[in-house]
C-alpha atoms as one frame of an Amber mdcrd trajectory, in Angstrom:
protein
   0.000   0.000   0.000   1.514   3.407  -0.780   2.151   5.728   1.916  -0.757
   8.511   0.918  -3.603   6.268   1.114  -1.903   4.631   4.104  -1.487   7.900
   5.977  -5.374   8.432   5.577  -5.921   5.176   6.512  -4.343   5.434   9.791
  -5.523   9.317  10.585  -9.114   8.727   9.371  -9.143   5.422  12.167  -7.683
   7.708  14.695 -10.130  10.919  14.173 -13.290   8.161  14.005 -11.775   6.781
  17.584 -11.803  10.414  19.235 -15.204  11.142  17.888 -16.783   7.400  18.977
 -15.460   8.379  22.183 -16.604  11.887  22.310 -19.635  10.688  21.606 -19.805
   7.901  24.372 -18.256  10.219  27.128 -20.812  13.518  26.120 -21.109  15.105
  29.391 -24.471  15.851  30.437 -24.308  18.399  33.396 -21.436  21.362  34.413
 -19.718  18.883  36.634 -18.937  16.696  33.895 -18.374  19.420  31.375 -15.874
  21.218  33.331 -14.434  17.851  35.792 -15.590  14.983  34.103 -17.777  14.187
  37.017 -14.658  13.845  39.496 -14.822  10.504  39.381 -11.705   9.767  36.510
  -9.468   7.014  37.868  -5.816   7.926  38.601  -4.196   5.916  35.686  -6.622
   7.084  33.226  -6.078  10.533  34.904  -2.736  10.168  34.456  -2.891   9.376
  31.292  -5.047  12.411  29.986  -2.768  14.538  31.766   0.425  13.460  30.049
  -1.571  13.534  26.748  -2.835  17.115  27.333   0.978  18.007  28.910   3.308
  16.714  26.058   1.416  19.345  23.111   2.548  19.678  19.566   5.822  21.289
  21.460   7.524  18.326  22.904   6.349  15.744  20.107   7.301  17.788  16.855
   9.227  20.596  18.561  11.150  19.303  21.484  13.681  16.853  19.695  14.339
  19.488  16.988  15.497  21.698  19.022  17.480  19.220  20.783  18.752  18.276
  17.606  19.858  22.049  16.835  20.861  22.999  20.272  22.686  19.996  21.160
  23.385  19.823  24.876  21.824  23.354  25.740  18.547  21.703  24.255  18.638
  19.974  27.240  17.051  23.054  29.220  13.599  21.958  27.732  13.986  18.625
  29.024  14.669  20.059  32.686  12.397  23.281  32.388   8.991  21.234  31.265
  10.130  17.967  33.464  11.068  20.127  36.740   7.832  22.283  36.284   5.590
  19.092  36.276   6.977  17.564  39.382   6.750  20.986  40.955   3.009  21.125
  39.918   2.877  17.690  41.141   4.201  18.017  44.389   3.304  21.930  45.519
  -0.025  22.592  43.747  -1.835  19.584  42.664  -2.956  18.121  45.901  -3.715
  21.674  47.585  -5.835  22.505  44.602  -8.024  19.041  44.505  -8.544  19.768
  48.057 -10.158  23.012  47.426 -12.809  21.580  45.528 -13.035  24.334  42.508
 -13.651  23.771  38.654 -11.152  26.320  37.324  -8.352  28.264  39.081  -9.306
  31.565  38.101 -12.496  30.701  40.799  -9.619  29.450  43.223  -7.938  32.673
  42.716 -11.239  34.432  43.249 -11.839  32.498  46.326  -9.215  32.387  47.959
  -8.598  36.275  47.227 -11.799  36.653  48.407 -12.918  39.052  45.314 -14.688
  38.843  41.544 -11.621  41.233  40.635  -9.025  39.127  41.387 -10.383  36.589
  39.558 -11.358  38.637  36.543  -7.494  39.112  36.484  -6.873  35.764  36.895
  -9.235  35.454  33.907  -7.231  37.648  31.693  -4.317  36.150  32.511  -5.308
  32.553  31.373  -6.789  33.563  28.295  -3.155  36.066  27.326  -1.537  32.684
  28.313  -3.854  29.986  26.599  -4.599  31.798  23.570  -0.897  32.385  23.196
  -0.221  28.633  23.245  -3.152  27.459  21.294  -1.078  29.490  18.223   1.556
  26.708  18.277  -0.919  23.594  18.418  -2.824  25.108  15.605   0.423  25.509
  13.581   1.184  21.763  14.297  -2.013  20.653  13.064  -0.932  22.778   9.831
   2.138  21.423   9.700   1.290  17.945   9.933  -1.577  17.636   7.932  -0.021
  19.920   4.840   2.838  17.182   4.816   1.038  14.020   5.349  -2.010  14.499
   4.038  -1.451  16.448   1.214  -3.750  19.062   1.530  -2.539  22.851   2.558
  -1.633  24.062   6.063  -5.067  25.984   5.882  -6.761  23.349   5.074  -5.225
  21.528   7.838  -6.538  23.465  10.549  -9.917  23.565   9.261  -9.966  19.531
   9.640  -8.524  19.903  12.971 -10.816  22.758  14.152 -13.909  20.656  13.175
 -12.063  17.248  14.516 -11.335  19.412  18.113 -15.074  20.603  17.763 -16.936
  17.202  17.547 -15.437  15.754  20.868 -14.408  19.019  23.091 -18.037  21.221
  22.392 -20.241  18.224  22.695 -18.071  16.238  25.209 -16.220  18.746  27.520
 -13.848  17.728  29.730 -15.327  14.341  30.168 -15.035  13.589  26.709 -11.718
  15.207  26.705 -10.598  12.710  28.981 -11.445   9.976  27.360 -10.150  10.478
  23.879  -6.733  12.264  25.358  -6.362   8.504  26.894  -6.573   6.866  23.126
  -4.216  10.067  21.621  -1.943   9.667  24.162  -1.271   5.977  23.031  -1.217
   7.158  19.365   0.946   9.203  20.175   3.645   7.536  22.275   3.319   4.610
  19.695   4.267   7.514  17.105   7.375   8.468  19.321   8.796   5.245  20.346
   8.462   2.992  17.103  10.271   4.643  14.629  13.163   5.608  17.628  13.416
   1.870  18.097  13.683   1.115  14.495  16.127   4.064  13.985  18.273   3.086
  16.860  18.921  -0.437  15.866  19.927   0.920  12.300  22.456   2.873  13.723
  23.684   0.934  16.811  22.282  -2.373  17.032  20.481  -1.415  20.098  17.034
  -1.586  20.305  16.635   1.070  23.265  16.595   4.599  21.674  17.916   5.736
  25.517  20.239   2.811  25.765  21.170   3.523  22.006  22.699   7.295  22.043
  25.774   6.047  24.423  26.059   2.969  21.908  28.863   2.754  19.636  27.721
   2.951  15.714  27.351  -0.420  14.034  31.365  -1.881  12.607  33.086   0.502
  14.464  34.513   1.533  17.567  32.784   4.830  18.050  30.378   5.620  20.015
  27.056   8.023  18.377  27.736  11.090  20.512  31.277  11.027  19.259  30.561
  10.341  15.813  28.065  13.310  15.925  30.612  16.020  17.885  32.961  15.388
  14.908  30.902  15.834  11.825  28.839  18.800  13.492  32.764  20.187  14.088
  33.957  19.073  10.977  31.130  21.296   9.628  32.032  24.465  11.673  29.227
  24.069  14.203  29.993  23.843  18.606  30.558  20.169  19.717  27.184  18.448
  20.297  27.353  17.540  23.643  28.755  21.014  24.691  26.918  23.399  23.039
  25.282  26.302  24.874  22.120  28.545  23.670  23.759  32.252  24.393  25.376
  31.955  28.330  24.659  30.278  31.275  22.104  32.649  33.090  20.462  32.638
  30.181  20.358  29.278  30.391  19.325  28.894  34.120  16.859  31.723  33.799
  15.251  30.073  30.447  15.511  26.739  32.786  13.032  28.367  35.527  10.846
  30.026  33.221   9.775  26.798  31.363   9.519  25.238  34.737   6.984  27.871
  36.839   4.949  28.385  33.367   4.302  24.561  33.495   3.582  24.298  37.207
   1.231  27.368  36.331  -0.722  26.506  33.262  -4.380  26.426  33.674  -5.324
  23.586  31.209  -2.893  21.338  33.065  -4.111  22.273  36.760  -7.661  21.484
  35.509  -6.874  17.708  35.113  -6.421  17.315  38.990  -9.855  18.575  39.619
 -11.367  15.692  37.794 -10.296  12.884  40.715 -12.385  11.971  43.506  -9.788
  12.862  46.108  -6.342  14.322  47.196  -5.056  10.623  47.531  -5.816  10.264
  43.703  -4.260  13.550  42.498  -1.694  12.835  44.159  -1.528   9.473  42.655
  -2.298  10.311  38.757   0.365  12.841  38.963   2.952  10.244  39.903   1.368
   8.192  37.065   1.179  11.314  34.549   5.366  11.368  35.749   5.531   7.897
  34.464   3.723   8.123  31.058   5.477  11.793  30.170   8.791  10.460  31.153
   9.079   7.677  28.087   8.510  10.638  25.547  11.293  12.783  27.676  13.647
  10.076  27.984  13.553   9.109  24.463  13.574  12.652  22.768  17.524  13.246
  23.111  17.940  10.257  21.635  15.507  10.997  18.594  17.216  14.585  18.383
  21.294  13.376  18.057  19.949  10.416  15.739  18.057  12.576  13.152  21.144
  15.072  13.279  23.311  12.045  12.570  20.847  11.061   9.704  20.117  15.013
   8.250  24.187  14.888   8.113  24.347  11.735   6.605  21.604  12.765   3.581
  23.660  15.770   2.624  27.470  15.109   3.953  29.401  12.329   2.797  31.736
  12.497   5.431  29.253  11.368   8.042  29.916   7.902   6.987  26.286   6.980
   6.195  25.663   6.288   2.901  22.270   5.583   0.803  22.123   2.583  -0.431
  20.313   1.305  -4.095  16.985   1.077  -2.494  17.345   4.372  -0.970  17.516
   3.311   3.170  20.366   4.932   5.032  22.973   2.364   5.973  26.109   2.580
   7.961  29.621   2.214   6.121  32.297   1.183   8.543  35.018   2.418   6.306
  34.728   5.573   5.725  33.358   6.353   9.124  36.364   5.179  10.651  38.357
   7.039   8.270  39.303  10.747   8.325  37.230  12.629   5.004  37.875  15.936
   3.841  34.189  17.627   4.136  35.574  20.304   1.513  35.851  17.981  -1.026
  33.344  17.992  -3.739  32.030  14.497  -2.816  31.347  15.752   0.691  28.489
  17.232  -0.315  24.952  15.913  -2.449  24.175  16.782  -5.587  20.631  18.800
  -5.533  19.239  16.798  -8.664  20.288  13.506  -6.863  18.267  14.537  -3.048
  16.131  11.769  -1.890  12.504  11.769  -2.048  11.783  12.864   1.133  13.368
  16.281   0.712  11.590  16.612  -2.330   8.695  16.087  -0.602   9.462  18.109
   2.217  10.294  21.242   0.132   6.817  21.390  -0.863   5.769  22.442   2.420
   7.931  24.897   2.494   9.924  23.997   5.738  13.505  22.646   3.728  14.685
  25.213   1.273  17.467  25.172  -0.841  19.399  27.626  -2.151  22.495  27.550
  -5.214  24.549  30.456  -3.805  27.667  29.379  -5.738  25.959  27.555  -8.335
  27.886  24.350  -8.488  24.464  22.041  -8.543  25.416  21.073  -4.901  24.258
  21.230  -1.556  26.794  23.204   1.290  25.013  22.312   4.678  27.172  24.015
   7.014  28.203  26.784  10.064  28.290  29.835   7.473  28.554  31.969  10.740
  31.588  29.944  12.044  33.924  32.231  14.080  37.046  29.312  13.072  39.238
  31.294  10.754  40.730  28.507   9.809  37.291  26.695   8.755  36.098  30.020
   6.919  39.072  30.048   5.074  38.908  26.679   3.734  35.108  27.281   3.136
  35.955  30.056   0.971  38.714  28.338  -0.674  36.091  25.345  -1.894  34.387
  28.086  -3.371  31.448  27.634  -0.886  29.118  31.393  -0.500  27.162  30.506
   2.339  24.907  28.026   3.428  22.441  26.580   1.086  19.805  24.510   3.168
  17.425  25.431   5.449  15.863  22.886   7.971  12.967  23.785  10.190  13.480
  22.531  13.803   9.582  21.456  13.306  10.562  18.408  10.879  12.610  16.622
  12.602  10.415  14.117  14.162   8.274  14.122  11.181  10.884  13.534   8.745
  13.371  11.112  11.189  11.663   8.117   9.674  11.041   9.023   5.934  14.697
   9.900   5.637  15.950   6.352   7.719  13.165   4.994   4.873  11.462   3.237
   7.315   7.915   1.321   6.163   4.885   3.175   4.823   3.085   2.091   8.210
   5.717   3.911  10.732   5.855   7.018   8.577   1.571   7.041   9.148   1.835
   6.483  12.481   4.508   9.194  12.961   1.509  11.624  11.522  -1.725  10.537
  13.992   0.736  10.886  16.327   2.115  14.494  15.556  -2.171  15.237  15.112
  -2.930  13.394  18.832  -0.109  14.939  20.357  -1.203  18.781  18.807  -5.169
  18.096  18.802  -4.986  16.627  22.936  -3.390  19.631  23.990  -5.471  22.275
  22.185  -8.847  20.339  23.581  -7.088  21.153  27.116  -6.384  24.856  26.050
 -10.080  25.074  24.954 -11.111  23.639  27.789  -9.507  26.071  30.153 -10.722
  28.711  27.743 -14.490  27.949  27.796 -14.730  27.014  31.675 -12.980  30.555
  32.671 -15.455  31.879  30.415 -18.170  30.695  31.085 -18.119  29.406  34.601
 -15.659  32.398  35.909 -17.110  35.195  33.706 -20.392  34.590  33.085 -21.532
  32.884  36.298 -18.843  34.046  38.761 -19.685  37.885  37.645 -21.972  38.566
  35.579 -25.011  36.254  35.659 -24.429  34.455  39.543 -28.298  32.553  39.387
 -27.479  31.382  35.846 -29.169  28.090  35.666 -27.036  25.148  35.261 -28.254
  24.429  32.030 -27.721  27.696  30.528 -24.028  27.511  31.913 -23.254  24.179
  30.242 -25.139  26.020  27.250 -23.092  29.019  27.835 -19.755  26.649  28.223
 -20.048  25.135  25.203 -20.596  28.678  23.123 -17.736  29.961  24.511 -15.302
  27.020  23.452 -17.120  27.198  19.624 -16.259  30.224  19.771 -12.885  29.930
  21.418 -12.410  27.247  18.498 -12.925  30.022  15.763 -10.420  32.194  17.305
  -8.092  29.512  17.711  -8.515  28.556  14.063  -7.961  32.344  13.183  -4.871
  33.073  14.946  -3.493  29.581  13.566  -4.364  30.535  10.386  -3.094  34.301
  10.391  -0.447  34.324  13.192   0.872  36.967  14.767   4.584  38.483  13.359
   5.769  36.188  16.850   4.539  33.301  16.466   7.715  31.629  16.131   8.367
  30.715  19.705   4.451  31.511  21.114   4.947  27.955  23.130   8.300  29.549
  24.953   6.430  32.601  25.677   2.995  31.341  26.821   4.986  29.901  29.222
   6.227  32.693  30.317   3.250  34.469  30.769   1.643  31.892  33.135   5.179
  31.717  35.073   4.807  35.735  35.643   1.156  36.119  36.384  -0.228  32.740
  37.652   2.283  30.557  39.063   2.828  33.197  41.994  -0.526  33.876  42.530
  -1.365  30.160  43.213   1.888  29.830  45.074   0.964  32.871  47.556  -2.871
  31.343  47.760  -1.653  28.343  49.243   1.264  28.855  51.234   0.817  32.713
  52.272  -2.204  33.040  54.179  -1.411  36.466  54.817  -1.601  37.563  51.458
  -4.101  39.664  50.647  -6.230  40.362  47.619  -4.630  43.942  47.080  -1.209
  42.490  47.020  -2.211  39.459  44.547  -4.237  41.798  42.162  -1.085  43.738
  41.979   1.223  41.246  41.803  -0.783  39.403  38.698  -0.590  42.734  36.326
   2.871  43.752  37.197   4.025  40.543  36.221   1.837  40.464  32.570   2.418
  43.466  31.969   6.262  43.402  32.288   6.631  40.331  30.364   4.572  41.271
  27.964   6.385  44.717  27.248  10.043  43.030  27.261   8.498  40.537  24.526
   6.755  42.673  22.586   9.397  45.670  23.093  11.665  42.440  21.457   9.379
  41.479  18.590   7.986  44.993  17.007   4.776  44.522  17.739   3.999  48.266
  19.343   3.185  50.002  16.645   3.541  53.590  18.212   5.265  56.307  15.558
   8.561  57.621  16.442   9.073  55.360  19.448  11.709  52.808  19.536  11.006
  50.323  22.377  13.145  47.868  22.210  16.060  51.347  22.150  13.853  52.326
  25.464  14.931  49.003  27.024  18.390  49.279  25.893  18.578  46.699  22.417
  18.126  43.428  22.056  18.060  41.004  25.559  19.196  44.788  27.333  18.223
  42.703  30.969  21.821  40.985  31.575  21.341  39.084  28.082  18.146  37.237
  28.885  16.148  36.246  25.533  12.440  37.171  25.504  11.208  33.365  25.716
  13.098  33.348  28.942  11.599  36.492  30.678   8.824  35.215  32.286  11.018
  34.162  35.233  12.225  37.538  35.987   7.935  38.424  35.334   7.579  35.829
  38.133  10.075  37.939  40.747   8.656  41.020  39.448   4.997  39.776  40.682
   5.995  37.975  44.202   7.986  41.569  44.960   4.883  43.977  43.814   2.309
  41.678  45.635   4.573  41.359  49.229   4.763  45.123  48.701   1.016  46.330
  48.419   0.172  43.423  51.001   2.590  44.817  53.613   1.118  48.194  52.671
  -2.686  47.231  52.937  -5.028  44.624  55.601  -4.600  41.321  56.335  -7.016
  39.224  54.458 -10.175  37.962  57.015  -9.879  35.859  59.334 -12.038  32.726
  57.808  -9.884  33.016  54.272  -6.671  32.210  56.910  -8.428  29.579  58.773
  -9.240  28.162  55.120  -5.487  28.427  54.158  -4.768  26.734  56.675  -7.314
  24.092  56.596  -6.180  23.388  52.393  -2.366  22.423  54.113  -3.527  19.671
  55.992  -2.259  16.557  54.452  -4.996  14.292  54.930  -8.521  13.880  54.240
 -10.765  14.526  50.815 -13.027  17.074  52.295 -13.019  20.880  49.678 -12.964
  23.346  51.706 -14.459  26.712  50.635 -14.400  30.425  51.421 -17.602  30.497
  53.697 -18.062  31.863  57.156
């Protein structure tokens, strides 16, 4: 069977699945639609919650970047990782124990005020909508590859797929079908990384497999792949740094308080019976996240090794008469001159799956010296001695573009693995994107409707016309969602680093101070909240053009490009987060203590034992 009708084999069974289980799981009342009933089990819960954790980001993303950033690639790994366990252990339990839908209500709450959580509002929907932009761009990407359709086209199948299951099912039906894509989609990640790793090392643990030496030889992959990306004027893999090391750390801690403070994640603890089983699906959700995480450094050094291998001769993997890469102990054991004109692939001879790559628009070639060939290499090298032999093989520049978002995607077309593997690898990229923006829509439509128009605005709403209400909101939320995926904003490379960043400044340490400050007061967390947006959203958009005010330059006002001791936008939301914990001390120690039943009820959220919510109540 040839891989198109294949792929819509395997993606049609998959969509049909989600919406058969949609359909079985509709919720019928707000407590379903917004908690699936509390009543999930903590596997299952688990499971959902790694599905609607590991987005678009970490299974298309992730390993690129790991594949372009080498070691420093590993701050993703520790940033998204650390931030889960911190959710896990610090928030989770607290936050079942309250007993609230949404946490802009636990904000409200435990503020004790409809402004506070109006803020808290805001704040999810600057942080969700933000990060819906990147799932909607997956679900381009994937489907304008695999399915052969455009990118546009691609979201409009994914807005209706994300409709059918999320409007009619909410969170219960969420649930549910994030259970089946998670299994598509760790399938997706873990096949073709098995397949790939015994190609290259004989070992069939992708983990195991990047500290394996390469088959006939006596080097190991990691070596292999520091010599070729050297040979090729780029850092050595396994020491390579993005920009310097508090950029690095600070990067580190934003990824890690935006995760422990994203709303559509915090949502999946509410829909347990008890603290017990929070506590228990988030060790579970721990288990199911950590065979992606564990296997995506592998997948990122391996594809390198096999991009390399495509275009550079010197790698010592060749392609053999039926096209699959193969390993070729001789000349990876020997010493080849990359600036020789073999070292590099002739443009009419590129495999098939650049070709078919190139249509999407995400690999681009480009003849700067006109010899027919492709140069893939560090044109930015600061080696004298490597620009000057560049210059002497007549080489202008580089002349291929890869986009960190194919990696994954393309891993097992270019090892030419079967027709079935390469299918797989695209329900999965779709699960992984589709679970998370269900989650995002989820948060969305509850804030809406349950925080907005019940909390504020209509309080003796019926609970009919808030389920009605709850579903509008997250058809509509769809729309937008479709919108900004189809006309992004001039950021929207990156959106996933900075949504992040705007829960870690605005959120995370308003949660934090709810639980574990019971003297904080709503004046203090009110003020804390928009100090913290507000200056992480000026650095980034001071960074990215976006004010659009004549005669001012911001990013000159702030003093050029990462002005705050060199830290990158995407990485900001960390210094948002200290920002918002210093404003909110500051009005608190300025203003009234909160009441005295909000401390008692502070108090009484601590207390490690027992199911009972506790509420806000005299």
């Amino acid at each position: 069977m040839d891989l198109q009708t294949m792929t819509y084999l395997v993606v049609g069974a998959s969509f049909a699945l989600y919406i058969g289980i949609a359909i079985w799981a509709r919720a019928g009342s707000t407590s379903e639609f917004y908690a699936a009933g509390g009543s999930v089990h903590p596997i299952t819960n688990g499971m959902a919650t790694a599905a609607d954790w590991m987005s678009a980001a970490s299974f298309i993303s992730m390993a690129g970047l790991i594949a372009n950033m080498g070691y420093g690639g590993g701050l993703f790994l520790m940033g998204w990782t650390g931030g889960y366990v911190l959710l896990a252990c610090l928030l989770a339990p607290y936050l079942r124990k309250f007993g609230k839908f949404t946490v802009p209500q636990f904000i409200g709450d435990r503020f004790y005020s409809k402004s506070a959580s109006t803020i808290a509002v805001i704040c999810l929907l600057t942080a969700s909508i933000t990060y819906i932009i990147g799932q909607m761009t997956g679900v381009g990407v994937a489907f304008s590859r695999f399915l052969g359709v455009s990118s546009d086209t691609g979201i409009y199948i994914g807005m209706a797929i994300v409709f059918a299951y999320a409007v009619f099912g909410g969170m219960k039906g969420i649930t549910y079908t994030q259970v089946a894509q998670y299994i598509v989609l760790i399938l997706a990640y873990t096949v073709p990384a098995i397949f790939i790793s015994l190609q290259l090392t004989g070992n069939p643990l992708p983990q195991l497999g990047l500290g394996s030496n390469i088959v006939g030889t006596d080097m190991s992959l990691l070596q292999k792949l520091d010599q070729v990306v050297t040979d090729l004027g780029f850092s050595q893999y396994t020491t390579q740094l993005p920009g310097d090391k508090l950029n690095m750390f600070v990067y580190t801690m934003s990824l890690m308080i935006g995760t422990a403070g994203l709303p559509h994640v915090i949502m999946r603890f509410f829909t347990v019976a008890k603290v017990s089983d929070a506590r228990a699906s988030a060790g579970w959700a721990l288990v199911f996240i950590a065979i992606l995480y564990t296997t995506a450094p592998a997948v990122g050094a391996m594809a390198k090794l096999n991009l390399h291998g495509t275009v550079n001769n010197a790698v010592g993997l060749e392609t053999a008469a039926d096209g699959s890469m193969k390993v070729n102990p001789t000349t990876i054991k020997a010493h080849t001159d990359v600036f020789a004109t073999e070292a590099s692939l002739q443009y009419e001879q590129r495999p098939e799956w650049m070709k078919r790559w190139e249509k999407t628009g995400l690999l681009k070639f480009e003849d700067k010296n006109g010899d027919g060939r492709i140069q893939y290499y560090n044109d930015k090298s600061k080696n004298a001695d490597f620009k000057a032999k560049a210059d002497a093989a007549g080489w202008k520049g580089n002349e291929l573009t890869v986009n960190a978002d194919i990696i994954v995607l393309a891993n097992p077309e270019i090892a030419l693995l079967p027709n079935w593997v390469i299918a797989l690898v695209a329900a999965g990229g779709l699960a992984a994107a589709l679970s998370t923006a269900a989650g995002l829509l989820m948060a969305i439509s509850a804030a809406v409707s349950h925080d907005l128009v019940k909390g504020v605005f209509m309080p003796n709403i019926s609970e009919q016309a808030e389920l009605r209400a709850g579903k509008i909101a997250m058809a509509v939320a769809i729309v937008i969602a479709g919108w900004l995926g189809l006309n992004p904003p001039g950021f929207a490379a990156g959106t996933v680093a900075l949504a992040f960043g705007i829960a870690a400044s605005s959120l995370f340490p308003a949660i934090m101070l709810g639980i574990f400050s019971k003297k904080m007061n709503k004046e203090g967390a009110i003020a804390g909240m928009l100090a913290g947006l507000f200056i992480t959203l000026f650095y980034v958009f001071a960074h990215k053009g976006i004010f659009f005010i004549k005669g001012t330059d911001f990013v000159g006002l702030i003093g050029g490009p990462n002005a705050f001791f060199g830290i990158t936008p995407e990485a900001f939301g960390a210094i948002g987060a200290l920002v918002n914990f210093a404003v909110a001390f500051a009005v608190d120690k300025m203003t009234g203590e909160p009441p005295a039943h909000i401390q008692k009820m502070v108090e009484d959220v601590r207390i490690p034992r027992g199911a009972k919510a506790v509420d806000g109540a005299h």
